[in-house]
N, C-alpha and C positions, 0 to 999 in steps of 0.2 A: 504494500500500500504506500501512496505517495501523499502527504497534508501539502494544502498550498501555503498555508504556516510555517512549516516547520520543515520540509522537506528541502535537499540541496540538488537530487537530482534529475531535478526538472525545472531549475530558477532560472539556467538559460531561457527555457521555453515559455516561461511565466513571466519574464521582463521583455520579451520581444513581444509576447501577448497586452504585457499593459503599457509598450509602447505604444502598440497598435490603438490602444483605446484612447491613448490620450489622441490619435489622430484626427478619430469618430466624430462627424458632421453632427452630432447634437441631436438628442430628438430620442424614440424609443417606439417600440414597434408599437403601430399605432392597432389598435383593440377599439373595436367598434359596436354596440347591444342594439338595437333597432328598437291564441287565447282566452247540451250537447247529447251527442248522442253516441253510441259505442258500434262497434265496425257490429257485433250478433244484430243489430237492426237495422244497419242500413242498408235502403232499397234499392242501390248498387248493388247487383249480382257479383260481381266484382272486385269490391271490397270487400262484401260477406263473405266467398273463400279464402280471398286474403289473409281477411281476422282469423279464420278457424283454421285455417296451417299457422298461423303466428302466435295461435292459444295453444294449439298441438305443439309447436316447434320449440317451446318451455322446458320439453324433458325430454329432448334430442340430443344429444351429442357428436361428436366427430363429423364425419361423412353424413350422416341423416342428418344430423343439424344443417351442415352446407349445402345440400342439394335441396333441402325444403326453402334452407333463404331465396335459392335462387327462383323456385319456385314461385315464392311471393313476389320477388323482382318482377321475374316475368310477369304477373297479372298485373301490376300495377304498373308497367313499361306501355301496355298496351289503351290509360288510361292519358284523354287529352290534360293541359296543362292547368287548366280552370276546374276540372271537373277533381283533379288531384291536389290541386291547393283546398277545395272547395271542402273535399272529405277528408283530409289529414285535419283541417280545422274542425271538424264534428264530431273527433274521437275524441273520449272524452281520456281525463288524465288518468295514467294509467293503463288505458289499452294497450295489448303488446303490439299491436297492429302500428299503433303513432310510431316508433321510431322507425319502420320498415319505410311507411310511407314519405315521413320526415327526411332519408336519406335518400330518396328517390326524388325530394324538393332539393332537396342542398346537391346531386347532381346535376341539376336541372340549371342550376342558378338560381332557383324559386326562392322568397322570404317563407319564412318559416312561421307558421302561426302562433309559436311558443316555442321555449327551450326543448331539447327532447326530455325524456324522462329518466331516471339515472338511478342509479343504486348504491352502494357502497363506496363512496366520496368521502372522503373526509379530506376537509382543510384546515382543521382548527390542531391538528397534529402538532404537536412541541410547542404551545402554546403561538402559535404564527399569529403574528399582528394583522390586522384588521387591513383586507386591502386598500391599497392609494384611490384616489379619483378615479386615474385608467385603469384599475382592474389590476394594479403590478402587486402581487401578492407569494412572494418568493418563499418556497421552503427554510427555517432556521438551521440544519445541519445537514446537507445535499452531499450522498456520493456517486461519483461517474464511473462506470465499468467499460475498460477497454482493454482492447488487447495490444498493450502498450510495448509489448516484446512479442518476436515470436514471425511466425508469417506475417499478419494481420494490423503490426504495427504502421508499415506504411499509408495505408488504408484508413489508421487509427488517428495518425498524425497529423492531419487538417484537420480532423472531424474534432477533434482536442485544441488545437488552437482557435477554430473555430469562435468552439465553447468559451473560450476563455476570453476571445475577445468582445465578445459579447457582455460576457461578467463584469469584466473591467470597464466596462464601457458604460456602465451603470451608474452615475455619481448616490443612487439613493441604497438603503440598506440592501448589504449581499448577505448571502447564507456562507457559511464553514464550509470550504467545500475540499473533500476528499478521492481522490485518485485512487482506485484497486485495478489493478493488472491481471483479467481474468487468465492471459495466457501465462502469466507468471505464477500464481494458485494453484496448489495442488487441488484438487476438485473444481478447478475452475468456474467460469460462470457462475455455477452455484452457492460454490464455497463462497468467492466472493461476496455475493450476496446475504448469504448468511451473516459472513463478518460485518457487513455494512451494516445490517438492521442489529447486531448484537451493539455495537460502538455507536448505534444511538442515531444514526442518522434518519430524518423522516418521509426521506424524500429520494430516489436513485433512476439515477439517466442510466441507458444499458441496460442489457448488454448490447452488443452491432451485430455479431453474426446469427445466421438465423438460428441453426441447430441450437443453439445459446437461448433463443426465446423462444423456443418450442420447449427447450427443457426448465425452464423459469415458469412458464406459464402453465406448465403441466402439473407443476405443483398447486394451483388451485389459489385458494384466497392466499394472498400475500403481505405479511404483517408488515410490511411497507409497502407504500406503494409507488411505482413504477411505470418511467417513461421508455419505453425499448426501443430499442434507438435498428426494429427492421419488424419487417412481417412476421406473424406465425402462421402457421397452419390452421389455427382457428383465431377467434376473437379474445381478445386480450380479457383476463380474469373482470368481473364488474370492479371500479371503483380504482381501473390503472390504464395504460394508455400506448399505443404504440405508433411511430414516425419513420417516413421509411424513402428511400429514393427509389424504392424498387421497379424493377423492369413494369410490373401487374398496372403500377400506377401511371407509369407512361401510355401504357398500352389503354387505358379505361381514359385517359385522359383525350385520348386522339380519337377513340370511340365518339365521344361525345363534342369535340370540334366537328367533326364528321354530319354527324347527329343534327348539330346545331347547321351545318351547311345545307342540310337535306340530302343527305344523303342515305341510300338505303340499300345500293348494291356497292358494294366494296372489292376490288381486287386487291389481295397482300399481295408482296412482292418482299420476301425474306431470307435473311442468310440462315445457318443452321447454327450457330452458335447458342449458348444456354439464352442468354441473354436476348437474344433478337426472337428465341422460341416462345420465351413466358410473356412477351409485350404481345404478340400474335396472337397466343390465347386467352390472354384477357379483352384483347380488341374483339376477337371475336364473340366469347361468352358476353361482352355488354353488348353490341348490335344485335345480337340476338336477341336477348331481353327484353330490347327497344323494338323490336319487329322488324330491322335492318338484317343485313347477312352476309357475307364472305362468300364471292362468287367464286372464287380461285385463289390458291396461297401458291404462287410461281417461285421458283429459285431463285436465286441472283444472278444467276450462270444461264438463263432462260435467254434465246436466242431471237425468238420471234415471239408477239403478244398479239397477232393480231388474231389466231383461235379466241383467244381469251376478252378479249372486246368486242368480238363478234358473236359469242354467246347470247341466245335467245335472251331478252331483257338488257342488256347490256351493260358497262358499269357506270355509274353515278361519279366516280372516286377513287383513289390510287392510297393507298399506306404502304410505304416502307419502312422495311425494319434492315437497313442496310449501312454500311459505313458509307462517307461522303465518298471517298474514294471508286466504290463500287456504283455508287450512286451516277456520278458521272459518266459511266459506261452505260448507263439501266437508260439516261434520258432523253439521247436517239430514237433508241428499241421501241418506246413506248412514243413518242412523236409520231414513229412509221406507223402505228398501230391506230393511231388518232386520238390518244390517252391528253397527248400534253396539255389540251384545253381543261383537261378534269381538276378537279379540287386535287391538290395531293399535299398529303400530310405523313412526317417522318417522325421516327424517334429521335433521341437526343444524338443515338450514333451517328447522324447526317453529318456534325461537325467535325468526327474522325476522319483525319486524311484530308482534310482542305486545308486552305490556306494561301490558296495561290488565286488570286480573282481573275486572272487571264483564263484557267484554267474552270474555276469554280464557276462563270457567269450562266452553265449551263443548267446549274442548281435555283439559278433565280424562279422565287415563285412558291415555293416548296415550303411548307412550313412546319415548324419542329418547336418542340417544347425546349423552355429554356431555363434558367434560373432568373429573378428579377434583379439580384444584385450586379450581373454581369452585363446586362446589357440597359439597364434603366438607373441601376443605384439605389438604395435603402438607406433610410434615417439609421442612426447609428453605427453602418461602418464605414469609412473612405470610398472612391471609386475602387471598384478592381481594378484595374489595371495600374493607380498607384500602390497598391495591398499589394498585387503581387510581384511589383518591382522590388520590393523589400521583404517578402518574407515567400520562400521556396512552398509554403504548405498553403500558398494562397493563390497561387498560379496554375494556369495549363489545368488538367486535369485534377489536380486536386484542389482547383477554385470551387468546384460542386461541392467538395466533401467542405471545405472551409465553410461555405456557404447551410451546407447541412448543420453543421455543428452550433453555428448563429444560431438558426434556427431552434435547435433543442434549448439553449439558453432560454429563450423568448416565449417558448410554452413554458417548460419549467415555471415561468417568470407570473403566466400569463395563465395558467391553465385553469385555474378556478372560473375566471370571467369567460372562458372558451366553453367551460363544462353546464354554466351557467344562466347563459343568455343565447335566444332565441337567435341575434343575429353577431354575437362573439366571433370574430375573427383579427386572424394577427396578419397584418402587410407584409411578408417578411421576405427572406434575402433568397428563398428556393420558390418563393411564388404566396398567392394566399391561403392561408392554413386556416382551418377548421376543424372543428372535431365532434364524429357523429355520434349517435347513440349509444352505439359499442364499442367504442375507446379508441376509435381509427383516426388519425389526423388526416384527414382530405386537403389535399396539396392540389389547388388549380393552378397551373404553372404560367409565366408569361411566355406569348409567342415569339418567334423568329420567324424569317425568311432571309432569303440570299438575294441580294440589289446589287448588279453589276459584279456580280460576282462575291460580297461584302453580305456578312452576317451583320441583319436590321431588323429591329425591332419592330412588330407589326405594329400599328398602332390602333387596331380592335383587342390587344390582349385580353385573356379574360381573365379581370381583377370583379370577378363576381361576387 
């Protein structure tokens, strides 16, 4: 374990973190709040099976649990936008229906008619003082779980300065905050955690990797509670919380730009790597949901598209899941085929392999998810590009994990007013953050595209 107190081998990295913060443009993530009858009576066909897989789905677990949510999704994907504001306001408080519904509004972009409904919260842990005006309501003795040695420390090492610069960047009361090295701990992850809640801390960021929070969360109610800094395999224990950059959430993110274009026949166009596979099938599982569909997932190596355009119905829309590099090869092929008028929308991998705008102008147009701090700037930390003239864990590719790390700062910071209020969100430095029913931080990210070859900021982003 490392204290930011008391420890020596990490003051390098904690004085170049609160140099960074003395940099910080001023300001703090801005946090924003914006009300019957029960889903068994409403005369919605619609709703009524909603409710009753959502009243069923109570004593589900694993796998039945996740294929009945989807189930709900689906009925409720196939309800217009008015008619779904109109019954998520009707349920009365309590219903298990409201938060299914409620997260099918907060994907939408929709206001939310109330906070969702919540269960084992607690903020009043180690006597924490009464939140500020905005909602900044910080844990009294905070520890972060990384894997600060080991493989995983490169990975770990933005996401930790990050964090810090964040901290420091705070001039109002911080919490104690302590460092455990889960690849350093014998029982790892776990272990750590253990020690974290026995030394009194009320509050813990982590762990990052996944296996780490499948096996944290596996444990059930958790006598601290916890922000996990990636996905599980199911939904986070009630009354903790998990943030994640994962492939699932790019892929659910371009679903629903897509969505929002009108779109409803989709061609992928994907590499095989893990990474470019799990954004594929989450793209797909939400258009389906939505009533939309994947008319073909072509290779990258795919030679000709024009079988694939020519298909009965045709396509609406192009997503790839492809690096820039390959990309530029893909946006001839699909020209000859007649595609290049279409909406097309990529993952974040589009910026792999560019750089060159004589080369890149053929990417112009293409729009990809981005971070806000990178390409717009965020109240509290400097531009990026002067962050990462000055510190290696803020540049190039680990500008996202940097950017990730802020971020957990800021819920941390922030989470009671998020868990809270109907319309709680944080502006922050990976996009705007929210947090749904079941402990999921919903990251809407800001767009990109390529002008003249040059990565530009759309300026429809969706700061929803």
């Amino acid at each position: 374990m490392q204290m930011i107190r008391a420890s020596n081998r990490w003051t390098m990295t904690w004085m170049c973190a609160a140099a960074l913060g003395a940099m910080l443009l001023g300001g703090c993530a801005t946090v924003a709040t914006t009300g019957t009858t029960n889903s068994q009576q409403s005369r919605n066909p619609t709703i009524a099976q909603a409710g009753e897989l959502a009243r069923n789905g109570a004593a589900l677990t694993g796998a039945a649990r996740s294929a009945n949510d989807r189930e709900i999704e689906r009925l409720l994907s196939a309800l217009d936008n008015a008619t779904l504001s109109r019954e998520a306001a009707s349920l009365a408080a309590g219903d298990p229906l409201y938060n299914h519904a409620a997260q099918a509004l907060l994907r939408r972009g929709l206001p939310l008619p109330r906070a969702f409904d919540r269960t084992g919260w607690n903020f009043d842990a180690a006597g924490r003082p009464a939140a500020e005006h905005d909602g900044y309501r910080p844990p009294v003795k905070l520890a972060v779980l990384l894997p600060m040695s080991g493989n995983l420390a490169v990975a770990a090492a933005p996401v930790r300065d990050g964090f810090l610069a964040g901290y420091y960047g705070e001039p109002r009361r911080r919490p104690d905050v302590s460092f455990y090295d889960t690849a350093g701990t014998p029982g790892g992850a776990l272990a750590a955690y253990d020690r974290a809640a026995l030394e009194g801390n009320d509050f813990v960021v982590g762990p990052l990797g996944r296996d780490e929070v499948n096996a944290l969360f596996a444990k059930g109610a958790l006598q601290v509670p916890v922000l996990a800094l990636n996905r599980g395999d199911g939904e986070p224990p009630a009354g903790n919380a998990s943030f994640s950059l994962s492939p699932e959430d790019e892929g659910n993110a371009a679903a629903e730009r897509l969505l929002a274009l009108g779109a409803k026949r989709v061609l992928v166009v994907a590499g095989v790597d893990d990474t470019q596979q799990r954004a594929v099938a989450s793209l797909r599982e939400r258009l389906v949901a939505r009533g939309a569909t994947v008319t073909d997932v072509a290779g990258e190596g795919t030679s000709d598209f024009i079988p694939f355009a020519q298909k009965e119905g045709g396509v609406d829309a192009v997503f790839l899941a492809v690096k820039g590099s390959s990309a530029r090869l893909l946006m001839p092929k699909l020209a000859l085929a007649g595609l290049a008028g279409k909406p097309r929308v990529a993952t974040s991998q589009l910026l792999s392999g560019t750089g060159k705008a004589d080369e890149d102008r053929v990417l112009d147009g293409i729009a990809f998810p981005t971070e806000t701090w990178t390409t717009r700037g965020v109240p509290g930390l400097p531009p990026a590009a002067i962050a990462g003239s000055q510190f290696n864990n803020a540049k190039g590719p680990a500008a996202r994990l940097f950017a990730f790390g802020f971020d957990a700062w800021q819920i941390t910071a922030y989470l009671q007013r998020l868990a809270t209020t109907a319309d709680g969100h944080i502006d922050g430095a990976t996009g705007t953050l929210r947090l749904d029913g079941f402990g999921n931080v919903q990251r809407t990210p800001s767009w990109s595209t390529f002008s003249s070859g040059l990565p530009t900021a759309l300026a429809d982003a969706s700061n929803r």
